[in-house]
N, C-alpha and C positions, 0 to 999 in steps of 0.2 A: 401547309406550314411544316417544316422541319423542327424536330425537337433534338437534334442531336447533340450533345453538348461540346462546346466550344472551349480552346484553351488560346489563350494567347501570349505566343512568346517574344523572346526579346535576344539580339544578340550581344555577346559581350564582347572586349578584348581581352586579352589574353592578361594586361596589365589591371584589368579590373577585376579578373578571378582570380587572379595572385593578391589584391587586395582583400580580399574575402575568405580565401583559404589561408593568407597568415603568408602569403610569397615564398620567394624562394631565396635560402638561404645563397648569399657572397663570402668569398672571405676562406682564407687558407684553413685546415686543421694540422693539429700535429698531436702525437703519441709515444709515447715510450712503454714499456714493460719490462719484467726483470722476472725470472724464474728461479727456484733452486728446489733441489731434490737429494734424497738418499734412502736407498731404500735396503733391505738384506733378508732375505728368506732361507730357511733350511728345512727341506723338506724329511730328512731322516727324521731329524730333532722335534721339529715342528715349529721353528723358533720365524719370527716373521717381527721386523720392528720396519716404520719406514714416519721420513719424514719431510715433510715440501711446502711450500711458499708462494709465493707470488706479488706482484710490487704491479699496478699499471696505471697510467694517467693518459686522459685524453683531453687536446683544449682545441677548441670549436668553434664557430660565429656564436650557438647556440651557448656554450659553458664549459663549464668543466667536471669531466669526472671524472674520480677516483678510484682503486679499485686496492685493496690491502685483504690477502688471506693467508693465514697457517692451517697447514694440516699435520695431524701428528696420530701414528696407531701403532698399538705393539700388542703382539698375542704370542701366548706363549701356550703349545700343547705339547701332553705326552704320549 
């Protein structure tokens, strides 16, 4: 007698493991984005100010996202 343990499997379609993993996205995406920058350093002086932006938006079968940052530094050595 054989004790070896036994599994038994099963085959899917393809349309049935896209049911189960949540399928596969259809459907166009689009995007935009938008940048701005300025930056100034002096290395005699030590003077370094800079400042930037960004703007981006994506839309999807999935949704939409957003994306909005300012960045701003200034240092000043002597």
């Amino acid at each position: 007698m054989a004790f070896t343990p036994q599994i038994q499997t099963a085959q899917m379609s393809d349309a049935e493991l896209d049911s189960i993993a949540g399928g596969q996205a259809v459907g166009a995406a689009a995007g935009a984005g938008a940048a701005a920058g300025l930056y100034v350093e002096t290395t005699a002086a030590g003077l370094t100010a800079g400042v930037g932006g960004g703007l981006g938006l994506a839309v999807s079968p999935q949704g939409i996202a957003a994306d909005l940052h300012l960045n701003a530094a200034a240092a000043v050595a002597s």
